[in-house]
VOGU-3710 file (C-alpha; in Angstrom, 3 decimals, decimal comma):
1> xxxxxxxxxx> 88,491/97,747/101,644  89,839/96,706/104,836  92,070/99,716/107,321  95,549/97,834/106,237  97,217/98,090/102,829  95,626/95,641/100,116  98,058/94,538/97,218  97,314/92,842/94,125  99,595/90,161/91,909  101,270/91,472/89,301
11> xxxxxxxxxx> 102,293/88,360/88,460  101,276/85,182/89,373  103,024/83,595/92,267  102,869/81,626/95,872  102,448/83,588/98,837  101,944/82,606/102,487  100,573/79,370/101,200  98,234/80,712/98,583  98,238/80,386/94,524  97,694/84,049/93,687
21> xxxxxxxxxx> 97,264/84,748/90,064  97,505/88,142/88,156  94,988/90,600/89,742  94,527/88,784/92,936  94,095/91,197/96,165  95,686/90,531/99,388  96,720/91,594/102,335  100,869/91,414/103,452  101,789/88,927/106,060  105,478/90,432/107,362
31> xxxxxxxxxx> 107,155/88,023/105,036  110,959/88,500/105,078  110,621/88,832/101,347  108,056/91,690/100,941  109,966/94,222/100,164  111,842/92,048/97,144  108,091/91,289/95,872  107,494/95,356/96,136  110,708/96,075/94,509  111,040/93,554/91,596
41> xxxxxxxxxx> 107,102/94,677/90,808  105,386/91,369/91,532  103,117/93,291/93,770  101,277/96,407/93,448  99,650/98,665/96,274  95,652/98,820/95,490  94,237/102,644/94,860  92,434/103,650/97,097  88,952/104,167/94,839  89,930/101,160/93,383
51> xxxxxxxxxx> 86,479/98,770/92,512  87,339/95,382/92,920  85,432/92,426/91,088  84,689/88,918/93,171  85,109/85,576/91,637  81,685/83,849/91,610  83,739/80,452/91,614  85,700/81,098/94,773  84,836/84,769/95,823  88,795/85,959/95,240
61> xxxxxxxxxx> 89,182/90,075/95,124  90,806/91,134/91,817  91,290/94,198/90,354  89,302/94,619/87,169  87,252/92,493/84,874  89,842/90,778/83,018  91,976/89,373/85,830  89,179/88,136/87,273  87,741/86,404/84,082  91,781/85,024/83,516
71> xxxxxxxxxx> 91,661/83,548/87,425  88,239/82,011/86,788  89,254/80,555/83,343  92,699/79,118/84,910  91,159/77,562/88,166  87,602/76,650/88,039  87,433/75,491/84,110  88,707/71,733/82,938  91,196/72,020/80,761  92,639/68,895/78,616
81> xxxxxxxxxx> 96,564/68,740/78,954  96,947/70,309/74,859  94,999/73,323/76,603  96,418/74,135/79,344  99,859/74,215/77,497  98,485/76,992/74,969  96,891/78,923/78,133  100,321/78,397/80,261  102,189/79,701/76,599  99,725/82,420/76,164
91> xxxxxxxxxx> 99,603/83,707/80,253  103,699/83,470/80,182  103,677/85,918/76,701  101,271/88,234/78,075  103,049/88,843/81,621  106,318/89,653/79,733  104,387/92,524/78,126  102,165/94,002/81,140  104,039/93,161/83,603  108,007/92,646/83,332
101> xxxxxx> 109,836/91,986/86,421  112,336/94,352/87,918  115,475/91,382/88,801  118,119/95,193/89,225  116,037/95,224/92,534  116,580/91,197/93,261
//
């Protein structure tokens, strides 16, 4: 890890012109808006012992196995339109569970 704070997607969203997707690791960039993405839990600060995996396809950080393996399967994999509709379903049901927003900090 680098000397400044590293953060990883909670949730998948745009940041500083970048597609991050759940488990992605990056660094802040003094948006005005950090502290909303801290508050509402779209972020996450990354422990310090904290073994990151690489994306062969693009060499992305992410925190574990299965974020990496859900980035890889959502970016470098074709998908026909039928399939990325069930992925898009299934991604969207799965974030409500692990990783519902905070909007009383909005």
């Amino acid at each position: 890890m680098t000397g400044k704070q590293q953060y990883w997607a909670a949730r998948p969203f745009g940041y500083a012109g970048k597609d991050l997707d759940r488990g992605m690791v990056f660094e802040l960039v003094g948006s005005r808006n950090d502290d909303k993405l801290i508050g509402m839990a779209y972020i996450q600060p990354v422990a310090a012992k904290a073994q990151l995996v690489e994306c062969p396809g693009c060499g992305a950080k992410f925190i574990g196995h299965d974020t990496k393996v859900g980035h890889y399967e959502k970016r470098h994999i074709e998908h026909n339109v039928r399939e990325e509709d069930m992925l898009a379903d299934r991604e969207e049901r799965m974030l409500d569970q692990v990783a519902p927003l905070n909007l009383q900090a909005a």
